[in-house]
Structure formats: structure tokens, C-alpha cells
PDB file as gemmi writes it, atoms N, CA and C in Angstrom:
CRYST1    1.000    1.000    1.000  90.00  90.00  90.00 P 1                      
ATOM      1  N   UNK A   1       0.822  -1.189   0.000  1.00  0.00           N  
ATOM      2  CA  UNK A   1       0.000   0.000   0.000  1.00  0.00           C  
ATOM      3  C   UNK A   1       0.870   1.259   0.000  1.00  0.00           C  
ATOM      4  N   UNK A   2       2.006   1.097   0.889  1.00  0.00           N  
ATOM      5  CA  UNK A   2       3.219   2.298   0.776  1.00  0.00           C  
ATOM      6  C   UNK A   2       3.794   2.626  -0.764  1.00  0.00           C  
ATOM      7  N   UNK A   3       3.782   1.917  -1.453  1.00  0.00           N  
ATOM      8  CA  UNK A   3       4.187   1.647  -2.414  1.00  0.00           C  
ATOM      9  C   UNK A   3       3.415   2.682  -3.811  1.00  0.00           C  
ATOM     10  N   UNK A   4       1.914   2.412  -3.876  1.00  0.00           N  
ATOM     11  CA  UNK A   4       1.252   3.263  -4.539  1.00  0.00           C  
ATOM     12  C   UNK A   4       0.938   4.254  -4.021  1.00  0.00           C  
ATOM     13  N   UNK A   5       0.963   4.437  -2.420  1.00  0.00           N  
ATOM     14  CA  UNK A   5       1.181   6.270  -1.909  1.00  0.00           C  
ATOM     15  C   UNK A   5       2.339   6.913  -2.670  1.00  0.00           C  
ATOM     16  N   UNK A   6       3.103   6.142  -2.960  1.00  0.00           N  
ATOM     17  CA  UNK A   6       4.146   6.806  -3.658  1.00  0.00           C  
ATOM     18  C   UNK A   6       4.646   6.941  -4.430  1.00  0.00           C  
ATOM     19  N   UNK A   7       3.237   6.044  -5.654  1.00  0.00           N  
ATOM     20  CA  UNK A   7       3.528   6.325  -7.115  1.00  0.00           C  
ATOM     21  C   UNK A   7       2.427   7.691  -7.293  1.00  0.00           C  
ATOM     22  N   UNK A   8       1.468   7.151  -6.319  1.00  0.00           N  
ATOM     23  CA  UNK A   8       0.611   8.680  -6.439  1.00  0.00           C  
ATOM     24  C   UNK A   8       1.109  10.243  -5.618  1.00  0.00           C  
ATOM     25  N   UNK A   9       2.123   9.738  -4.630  1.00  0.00           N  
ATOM     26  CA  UNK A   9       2.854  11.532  -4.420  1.00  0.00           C  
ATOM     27  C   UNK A   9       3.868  11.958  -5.586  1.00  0.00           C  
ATOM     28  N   UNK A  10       4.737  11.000  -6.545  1.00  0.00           N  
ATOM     29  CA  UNK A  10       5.458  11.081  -7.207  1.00  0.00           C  
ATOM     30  C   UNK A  10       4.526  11.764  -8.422  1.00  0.00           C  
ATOM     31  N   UNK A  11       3.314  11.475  -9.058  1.00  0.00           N  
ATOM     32  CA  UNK A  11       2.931  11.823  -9.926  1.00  0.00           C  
ATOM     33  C   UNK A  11       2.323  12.911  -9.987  1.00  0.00           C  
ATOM     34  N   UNK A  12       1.544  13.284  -8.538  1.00  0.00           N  
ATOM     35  CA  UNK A  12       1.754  14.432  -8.204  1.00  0.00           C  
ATOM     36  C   UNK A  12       2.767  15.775  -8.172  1.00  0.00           C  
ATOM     37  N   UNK A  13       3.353  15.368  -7.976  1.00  0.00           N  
ATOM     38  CA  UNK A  13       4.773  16.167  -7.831  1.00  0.00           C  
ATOM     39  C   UNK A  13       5.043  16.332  -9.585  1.00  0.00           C  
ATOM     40  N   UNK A  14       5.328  15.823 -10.539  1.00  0.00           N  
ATOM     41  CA  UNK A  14       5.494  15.182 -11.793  1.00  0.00           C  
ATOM     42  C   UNK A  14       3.937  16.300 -12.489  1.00  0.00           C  
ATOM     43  N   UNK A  15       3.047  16.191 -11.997  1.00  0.00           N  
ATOM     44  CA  UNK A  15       1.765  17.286 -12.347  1.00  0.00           C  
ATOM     45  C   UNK A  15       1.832  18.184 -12.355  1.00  0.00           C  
ATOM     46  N   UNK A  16       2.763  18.751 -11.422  1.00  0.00           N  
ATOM     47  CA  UNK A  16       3.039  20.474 -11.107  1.00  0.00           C  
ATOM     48  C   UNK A  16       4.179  20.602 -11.575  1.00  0.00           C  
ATOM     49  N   UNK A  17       4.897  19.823 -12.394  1.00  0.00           N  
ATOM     50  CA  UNK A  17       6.349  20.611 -12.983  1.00  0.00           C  
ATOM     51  C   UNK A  17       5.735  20.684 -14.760  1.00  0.00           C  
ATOM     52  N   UNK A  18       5.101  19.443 -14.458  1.00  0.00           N  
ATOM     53  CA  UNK A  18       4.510  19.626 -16.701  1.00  0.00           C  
ATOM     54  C   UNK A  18       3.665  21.238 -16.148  1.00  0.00           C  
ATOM     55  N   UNK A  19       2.747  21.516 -15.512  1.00  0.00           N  
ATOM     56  CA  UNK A  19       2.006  22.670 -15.809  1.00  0.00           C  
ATOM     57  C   UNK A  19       2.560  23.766 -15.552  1.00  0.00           C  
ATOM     58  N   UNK A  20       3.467  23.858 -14.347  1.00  0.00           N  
ATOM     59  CA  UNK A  20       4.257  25.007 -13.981  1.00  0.00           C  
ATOM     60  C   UNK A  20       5.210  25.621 -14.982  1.00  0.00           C  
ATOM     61  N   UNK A  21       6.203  24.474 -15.367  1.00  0.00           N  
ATOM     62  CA  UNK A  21       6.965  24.500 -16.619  1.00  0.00           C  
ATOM     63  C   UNK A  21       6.571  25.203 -18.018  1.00  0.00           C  
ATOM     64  N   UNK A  22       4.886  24.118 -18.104  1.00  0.00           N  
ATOM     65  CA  UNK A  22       4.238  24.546 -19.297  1.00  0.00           C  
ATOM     66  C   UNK A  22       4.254  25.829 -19.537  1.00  0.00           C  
ATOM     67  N   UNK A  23       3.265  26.453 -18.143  1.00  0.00           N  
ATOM     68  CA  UNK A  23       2.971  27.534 -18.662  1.00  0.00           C  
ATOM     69  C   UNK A  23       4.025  28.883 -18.040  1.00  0.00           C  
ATOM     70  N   UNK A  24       5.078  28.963 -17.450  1.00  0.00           N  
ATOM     71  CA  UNK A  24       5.813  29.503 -17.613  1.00  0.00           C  
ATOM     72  C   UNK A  24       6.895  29.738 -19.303  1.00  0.00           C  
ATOM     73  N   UNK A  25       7.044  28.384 -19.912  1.00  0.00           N  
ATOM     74  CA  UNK A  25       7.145  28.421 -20.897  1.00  0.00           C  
ATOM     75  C   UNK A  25       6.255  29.249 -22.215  1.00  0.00           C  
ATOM     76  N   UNK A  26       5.089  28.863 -21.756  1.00  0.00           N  
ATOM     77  CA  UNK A  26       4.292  29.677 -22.688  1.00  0.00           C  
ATOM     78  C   UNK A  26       4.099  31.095 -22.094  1.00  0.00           C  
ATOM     79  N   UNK A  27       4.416  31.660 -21.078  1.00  0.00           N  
ATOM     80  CA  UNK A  27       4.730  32.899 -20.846  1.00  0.00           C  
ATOM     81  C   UNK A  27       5.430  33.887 -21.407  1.00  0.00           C  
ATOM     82  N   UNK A  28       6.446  32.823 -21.042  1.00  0.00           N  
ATOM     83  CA  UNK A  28       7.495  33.641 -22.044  1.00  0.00           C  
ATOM     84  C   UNK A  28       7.726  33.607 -23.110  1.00  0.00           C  
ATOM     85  N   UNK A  29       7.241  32.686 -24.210  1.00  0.00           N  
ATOM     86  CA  UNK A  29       7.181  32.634 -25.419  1.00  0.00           C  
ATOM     87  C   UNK A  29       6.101  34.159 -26.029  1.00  0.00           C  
ATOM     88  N   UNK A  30       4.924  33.572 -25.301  1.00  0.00           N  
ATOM     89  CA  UNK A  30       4.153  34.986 -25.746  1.00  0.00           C  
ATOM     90  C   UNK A  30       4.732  36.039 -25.683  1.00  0.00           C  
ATOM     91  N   UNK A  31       5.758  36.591 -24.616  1.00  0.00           N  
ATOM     92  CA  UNK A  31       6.016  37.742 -23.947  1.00  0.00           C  
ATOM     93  C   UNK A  31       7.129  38.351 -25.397  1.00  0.00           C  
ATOM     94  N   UNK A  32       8.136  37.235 -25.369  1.00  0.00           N  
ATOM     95  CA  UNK A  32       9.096  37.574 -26.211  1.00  0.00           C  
ATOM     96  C   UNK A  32       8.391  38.100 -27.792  1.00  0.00           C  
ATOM     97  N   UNK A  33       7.440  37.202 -27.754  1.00  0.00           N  
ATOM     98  CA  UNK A  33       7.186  37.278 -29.565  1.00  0.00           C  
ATOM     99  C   UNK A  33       6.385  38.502 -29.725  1.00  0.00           C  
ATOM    100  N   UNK A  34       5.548  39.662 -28.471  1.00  0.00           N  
ATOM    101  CA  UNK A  34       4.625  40.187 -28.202  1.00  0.00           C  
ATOM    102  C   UNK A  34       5.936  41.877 -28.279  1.00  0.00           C  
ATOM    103  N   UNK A  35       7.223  41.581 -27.285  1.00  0.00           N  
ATOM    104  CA  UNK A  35       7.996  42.591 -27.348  1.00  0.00           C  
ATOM    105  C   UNK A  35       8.469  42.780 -28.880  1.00  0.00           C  
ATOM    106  N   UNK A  36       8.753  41.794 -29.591  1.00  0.00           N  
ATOM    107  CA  UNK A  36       9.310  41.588 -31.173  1.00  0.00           C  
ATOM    108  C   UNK A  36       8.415  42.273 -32.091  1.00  0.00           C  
ATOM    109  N   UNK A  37       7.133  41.524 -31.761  1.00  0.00           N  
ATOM    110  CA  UNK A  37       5.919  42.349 -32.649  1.00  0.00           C  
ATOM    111  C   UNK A  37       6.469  44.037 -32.205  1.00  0.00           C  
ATOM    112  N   UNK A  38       5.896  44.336 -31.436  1.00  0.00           N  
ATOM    113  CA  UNK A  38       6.211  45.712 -31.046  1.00  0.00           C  
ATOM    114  C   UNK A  38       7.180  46.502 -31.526  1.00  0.00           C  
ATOM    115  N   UNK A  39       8.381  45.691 -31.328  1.00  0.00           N  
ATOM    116  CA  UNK A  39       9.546  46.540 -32.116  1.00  0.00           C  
ATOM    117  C   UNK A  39       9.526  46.632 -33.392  1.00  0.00           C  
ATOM    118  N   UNK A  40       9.041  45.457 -34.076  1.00  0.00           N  
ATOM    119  CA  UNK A  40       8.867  45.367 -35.747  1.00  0.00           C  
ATOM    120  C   UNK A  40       7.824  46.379 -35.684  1.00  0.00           C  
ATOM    121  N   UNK A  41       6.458  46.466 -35.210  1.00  0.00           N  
ATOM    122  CA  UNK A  41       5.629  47.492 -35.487  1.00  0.00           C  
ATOM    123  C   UNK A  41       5.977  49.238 -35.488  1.00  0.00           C  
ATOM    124  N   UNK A  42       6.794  49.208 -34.831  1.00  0.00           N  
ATOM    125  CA  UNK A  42       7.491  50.733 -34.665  1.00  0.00           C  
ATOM    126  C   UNK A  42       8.577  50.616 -35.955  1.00  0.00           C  
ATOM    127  N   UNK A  43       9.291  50.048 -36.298  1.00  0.00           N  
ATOM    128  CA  UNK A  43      10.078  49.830 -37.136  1.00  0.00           C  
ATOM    129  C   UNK A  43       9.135  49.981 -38.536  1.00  0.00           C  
ATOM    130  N   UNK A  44       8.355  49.314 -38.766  1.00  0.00           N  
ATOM    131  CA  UNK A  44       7.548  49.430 -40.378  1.00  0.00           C  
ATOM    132  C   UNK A  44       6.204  49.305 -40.145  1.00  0.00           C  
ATOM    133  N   UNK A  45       5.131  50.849 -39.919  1.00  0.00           N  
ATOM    134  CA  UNK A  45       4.019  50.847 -39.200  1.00  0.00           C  
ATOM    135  C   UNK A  45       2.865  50.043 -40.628  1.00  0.00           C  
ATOM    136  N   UNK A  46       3.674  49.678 -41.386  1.00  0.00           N  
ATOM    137  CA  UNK A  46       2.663  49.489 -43.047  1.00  0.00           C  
ATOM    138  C   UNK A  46       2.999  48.086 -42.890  1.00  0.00           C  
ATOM    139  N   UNK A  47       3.522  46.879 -42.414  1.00  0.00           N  
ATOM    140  CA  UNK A  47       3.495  45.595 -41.877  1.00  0.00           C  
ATOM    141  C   UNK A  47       2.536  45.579 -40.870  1.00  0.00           C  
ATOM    142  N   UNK A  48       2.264  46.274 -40.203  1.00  0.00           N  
ATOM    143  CA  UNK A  48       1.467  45.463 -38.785  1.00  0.00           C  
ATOM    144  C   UNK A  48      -0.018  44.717 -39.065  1.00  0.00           C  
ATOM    145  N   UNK A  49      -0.561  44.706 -40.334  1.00  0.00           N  
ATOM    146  CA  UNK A  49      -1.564  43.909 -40.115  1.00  0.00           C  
ATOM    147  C   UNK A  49      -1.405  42.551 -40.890  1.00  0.00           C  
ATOM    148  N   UNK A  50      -0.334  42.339 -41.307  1.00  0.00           N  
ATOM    149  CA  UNK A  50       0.298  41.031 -41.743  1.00  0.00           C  
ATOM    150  C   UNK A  50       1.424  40.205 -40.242  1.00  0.00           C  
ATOM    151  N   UNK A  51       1.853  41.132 -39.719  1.00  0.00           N  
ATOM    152  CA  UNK A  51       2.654  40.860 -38.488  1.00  0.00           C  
ATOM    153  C   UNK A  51       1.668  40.510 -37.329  1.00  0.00           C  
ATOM    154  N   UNK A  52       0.578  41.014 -37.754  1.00  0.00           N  
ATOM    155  CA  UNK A  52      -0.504  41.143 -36.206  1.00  0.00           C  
ATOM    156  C   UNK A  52      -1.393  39.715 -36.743  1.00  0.00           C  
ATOM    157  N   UNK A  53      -1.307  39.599 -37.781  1.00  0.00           N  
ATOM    158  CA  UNK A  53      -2.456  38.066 -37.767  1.00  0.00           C  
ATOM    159  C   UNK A  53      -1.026  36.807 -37.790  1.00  0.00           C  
ATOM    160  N   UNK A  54       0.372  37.086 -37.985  1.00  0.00           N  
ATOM    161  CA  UNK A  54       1.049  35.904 -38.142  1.00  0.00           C  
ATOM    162  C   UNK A  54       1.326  35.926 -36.159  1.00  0.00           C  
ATOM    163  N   UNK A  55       1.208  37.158 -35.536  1.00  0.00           N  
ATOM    164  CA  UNK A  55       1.357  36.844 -34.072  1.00  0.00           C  
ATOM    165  C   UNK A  55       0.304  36.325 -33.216  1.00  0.00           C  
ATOM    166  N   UNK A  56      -1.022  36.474 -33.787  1.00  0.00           N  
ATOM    167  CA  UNK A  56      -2.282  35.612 -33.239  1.00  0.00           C  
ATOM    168  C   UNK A  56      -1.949  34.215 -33.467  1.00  0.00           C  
ATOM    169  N   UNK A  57      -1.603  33.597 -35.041  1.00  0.00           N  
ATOM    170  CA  UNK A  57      -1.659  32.730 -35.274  1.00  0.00           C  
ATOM    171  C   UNK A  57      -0.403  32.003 -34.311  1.00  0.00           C  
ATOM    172  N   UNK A  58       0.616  32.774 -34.263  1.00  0.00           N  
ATOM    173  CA  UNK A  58       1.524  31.780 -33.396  1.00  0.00           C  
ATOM    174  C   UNK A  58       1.102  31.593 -31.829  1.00  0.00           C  
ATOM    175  N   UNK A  59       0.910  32.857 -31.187  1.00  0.00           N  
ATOM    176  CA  UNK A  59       0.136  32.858 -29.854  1.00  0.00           C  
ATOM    177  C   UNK A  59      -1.155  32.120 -29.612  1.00  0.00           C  
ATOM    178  N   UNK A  60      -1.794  31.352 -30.779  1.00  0.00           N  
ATOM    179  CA  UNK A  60      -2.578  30.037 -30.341  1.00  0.00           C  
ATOM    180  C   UNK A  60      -1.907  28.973 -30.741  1.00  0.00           C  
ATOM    181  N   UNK A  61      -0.705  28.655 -31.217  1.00  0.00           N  
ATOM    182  CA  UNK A  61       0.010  27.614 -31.057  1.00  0.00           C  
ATOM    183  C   UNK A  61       0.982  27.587 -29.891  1.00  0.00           C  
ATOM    184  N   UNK A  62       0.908  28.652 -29.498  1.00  0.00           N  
ATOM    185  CA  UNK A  62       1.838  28.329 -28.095  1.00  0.00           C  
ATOM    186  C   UNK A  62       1.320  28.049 -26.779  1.00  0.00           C  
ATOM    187  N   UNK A  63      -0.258  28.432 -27.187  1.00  0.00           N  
ATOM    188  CA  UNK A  63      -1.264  27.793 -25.949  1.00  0.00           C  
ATOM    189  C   UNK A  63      -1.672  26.809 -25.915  1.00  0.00           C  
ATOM    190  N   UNK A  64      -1.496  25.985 -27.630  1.00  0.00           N  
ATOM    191  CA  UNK A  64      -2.073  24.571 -28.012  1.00  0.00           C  
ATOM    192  C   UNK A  64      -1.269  23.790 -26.950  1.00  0.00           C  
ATOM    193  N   UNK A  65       0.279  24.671 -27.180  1.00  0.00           N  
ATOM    194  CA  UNK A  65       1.347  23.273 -26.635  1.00  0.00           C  
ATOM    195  C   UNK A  65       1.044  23.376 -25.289  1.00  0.00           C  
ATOM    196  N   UNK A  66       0.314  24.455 -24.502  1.00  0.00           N  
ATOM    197  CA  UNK A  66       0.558  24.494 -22.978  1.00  0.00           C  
ATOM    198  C   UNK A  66      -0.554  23.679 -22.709  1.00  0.00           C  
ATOM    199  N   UNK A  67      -2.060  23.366 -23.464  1.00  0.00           N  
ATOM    200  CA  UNK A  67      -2.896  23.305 -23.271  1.00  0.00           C  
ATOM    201  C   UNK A  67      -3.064  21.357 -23.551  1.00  0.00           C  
ATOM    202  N   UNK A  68      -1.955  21.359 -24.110  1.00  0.00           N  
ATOM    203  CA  UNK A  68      -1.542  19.869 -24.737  1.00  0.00           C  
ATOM    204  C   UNK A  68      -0.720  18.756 -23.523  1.00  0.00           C  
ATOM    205  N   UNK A  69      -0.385  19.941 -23.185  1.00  0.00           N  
ATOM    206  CA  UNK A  69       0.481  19.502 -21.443  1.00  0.00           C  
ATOM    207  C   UNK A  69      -0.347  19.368 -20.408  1.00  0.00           C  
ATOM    208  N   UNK A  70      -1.407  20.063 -20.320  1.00  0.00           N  
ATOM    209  CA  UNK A  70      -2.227  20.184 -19.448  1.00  0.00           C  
ATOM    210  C   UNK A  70      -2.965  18.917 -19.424  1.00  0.00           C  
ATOM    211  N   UNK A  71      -3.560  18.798 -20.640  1.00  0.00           N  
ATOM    212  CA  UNK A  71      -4.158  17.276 -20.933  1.00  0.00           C  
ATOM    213  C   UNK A  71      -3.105  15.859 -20.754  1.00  0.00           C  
ATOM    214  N   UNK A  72      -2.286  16.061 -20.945  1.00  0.00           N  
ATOM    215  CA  UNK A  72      -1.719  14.933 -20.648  1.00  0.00           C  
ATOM    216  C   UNK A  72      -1.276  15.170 -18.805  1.00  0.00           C  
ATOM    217  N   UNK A  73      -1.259  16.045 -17.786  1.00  0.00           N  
ATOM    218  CA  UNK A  73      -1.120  16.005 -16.785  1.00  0.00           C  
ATOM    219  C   UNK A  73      -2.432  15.762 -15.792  1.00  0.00           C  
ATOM    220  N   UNK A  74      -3.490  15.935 -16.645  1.00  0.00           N  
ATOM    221  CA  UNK A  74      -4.454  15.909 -16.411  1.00  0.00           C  
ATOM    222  C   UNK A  74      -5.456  13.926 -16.548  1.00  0.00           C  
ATOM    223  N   UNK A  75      -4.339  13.860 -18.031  1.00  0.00           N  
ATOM    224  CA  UNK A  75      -4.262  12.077 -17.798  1.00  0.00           C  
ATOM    225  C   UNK A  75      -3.952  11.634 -16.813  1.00  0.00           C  
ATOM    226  N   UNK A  76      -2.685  11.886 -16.327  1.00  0.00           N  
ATOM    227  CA  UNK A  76      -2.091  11.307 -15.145  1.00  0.00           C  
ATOM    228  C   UNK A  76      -3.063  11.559 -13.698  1.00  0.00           C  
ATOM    229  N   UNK A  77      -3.380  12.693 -13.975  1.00  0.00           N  
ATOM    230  CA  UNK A  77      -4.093  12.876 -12.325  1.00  0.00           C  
ATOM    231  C   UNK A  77      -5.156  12.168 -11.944  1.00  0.00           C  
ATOM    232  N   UNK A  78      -6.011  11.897 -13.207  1.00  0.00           N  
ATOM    233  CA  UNK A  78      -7.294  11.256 -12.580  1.00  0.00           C  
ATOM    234  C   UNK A  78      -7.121   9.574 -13.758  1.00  0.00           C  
ATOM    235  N   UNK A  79      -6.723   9.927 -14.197  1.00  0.00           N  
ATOM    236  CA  UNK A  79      -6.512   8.139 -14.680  1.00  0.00           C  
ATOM    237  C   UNK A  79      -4.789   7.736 -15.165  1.00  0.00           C  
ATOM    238  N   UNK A  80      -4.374   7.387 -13.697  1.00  0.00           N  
ATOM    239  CA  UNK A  80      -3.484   7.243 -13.978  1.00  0.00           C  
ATOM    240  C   UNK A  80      -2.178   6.041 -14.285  1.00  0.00           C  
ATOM    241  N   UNK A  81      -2.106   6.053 -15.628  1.00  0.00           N  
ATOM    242  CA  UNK A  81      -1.819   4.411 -15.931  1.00  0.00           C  
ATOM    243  C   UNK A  81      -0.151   3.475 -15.323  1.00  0.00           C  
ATOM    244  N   UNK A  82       0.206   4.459 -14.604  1.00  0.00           N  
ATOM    245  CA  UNK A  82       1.280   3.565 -14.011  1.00  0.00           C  
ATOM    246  C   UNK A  82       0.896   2.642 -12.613  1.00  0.00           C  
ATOM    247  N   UNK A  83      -0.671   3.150 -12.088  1.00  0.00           N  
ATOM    248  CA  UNK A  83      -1.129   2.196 -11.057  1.00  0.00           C  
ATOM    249  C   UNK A  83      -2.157   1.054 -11.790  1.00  0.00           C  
ATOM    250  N   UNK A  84      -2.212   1.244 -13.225  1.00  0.00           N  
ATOM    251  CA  UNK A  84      -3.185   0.111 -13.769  1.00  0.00           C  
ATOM    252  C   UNK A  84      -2.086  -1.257 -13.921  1.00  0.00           C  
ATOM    253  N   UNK A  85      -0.406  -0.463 -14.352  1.00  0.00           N  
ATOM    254  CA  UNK A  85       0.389  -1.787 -14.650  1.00  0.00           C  
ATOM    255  C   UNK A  85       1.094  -2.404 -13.225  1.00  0.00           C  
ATOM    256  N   UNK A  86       0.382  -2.052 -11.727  1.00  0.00           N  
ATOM    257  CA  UNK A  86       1.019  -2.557 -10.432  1.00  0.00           C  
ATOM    258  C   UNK A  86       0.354  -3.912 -10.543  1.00  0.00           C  
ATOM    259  N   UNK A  87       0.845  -5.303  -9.803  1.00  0.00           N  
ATOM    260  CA  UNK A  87       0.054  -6.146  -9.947  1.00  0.00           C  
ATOM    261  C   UNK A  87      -0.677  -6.397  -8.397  1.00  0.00           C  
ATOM    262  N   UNK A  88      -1.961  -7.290  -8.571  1.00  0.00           N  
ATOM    263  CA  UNK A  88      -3.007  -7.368  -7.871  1.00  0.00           C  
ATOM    264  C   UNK A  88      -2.732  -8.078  -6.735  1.00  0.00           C  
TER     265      UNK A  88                                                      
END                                                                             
């Protein structure tokens, strides 16, 4: 019984670094690509509505990936398959 307390504190623990990670990662991805836009927009004000739909389009791929992490941490939390392969 000690045994799966401590595949389930481990996976726990393992839950909060994919989401923490995630979305610190996607923090800063947005942040950087958001300061870039900006500078390119001051730089050539006759780009920004070609620059402003290619930065939407990337800023929902960088939430896909956080949101992609989430689901798979979210596998682990409530169905989690390393206590299906313990034996009986």
C-alpha cells in the first residue's frame, strides 16, 4: 500500500512541474514574440496587419502546446496508468 502512496505523491509532484513549466514556458514565449511584434511594429508601421495576424496565429500555437500539457497532466491525475500496470 506504501508503495502506490508513492507512485501517487510522485505523480503528483510530476503534475506540477509539466504545468508550472508549461505555462511559464508559454509565458514567455508569448512575452518575447509580443515585445518583437512591437519593435517590428514601430520599425515598419505598413506591416502590422500582416505581423498582427502571423502573431495571433503563433500565440494560439503556443497555448495549443501548454494546453496539450495540461491534458496529458491531467491524464495522469485522474486516470493514472502507471497504477493500472502494479500487480493485484
Amino acid at each position: 500500500m506504501e508503495f502506490i502512496a508513492n507512485i501517487q505523491g510522485l505523480t503528483a509532484i510530476a503534475i506540477g512541474i509539466i504545468i508550472g513549466l508549461g505555462a511559464l514556458g508559454a509565458c514567455l514565449g508569448i512575452a518575447i514574440m509580443g515585445s518583437k511584434f512591437l519593435e517590428s511594429a514601430a520599425r515598419q508601421p505598413e506591416l502590422v496587419p500582416m505581423l498582427q495576424g502571423r502573431m495571433f496565429l503563433l500565440a494560439g500555437l503556443i497555448d495549443a502546446a501548454f494546453i496539450i500539457g495540461l491534458a496529458v497532466a491531467l491524464f495522469f491525475g485522474f486516470a493514472n496508468p502507471l497504477l493500472s500496470a502494479l500487480p493485484k
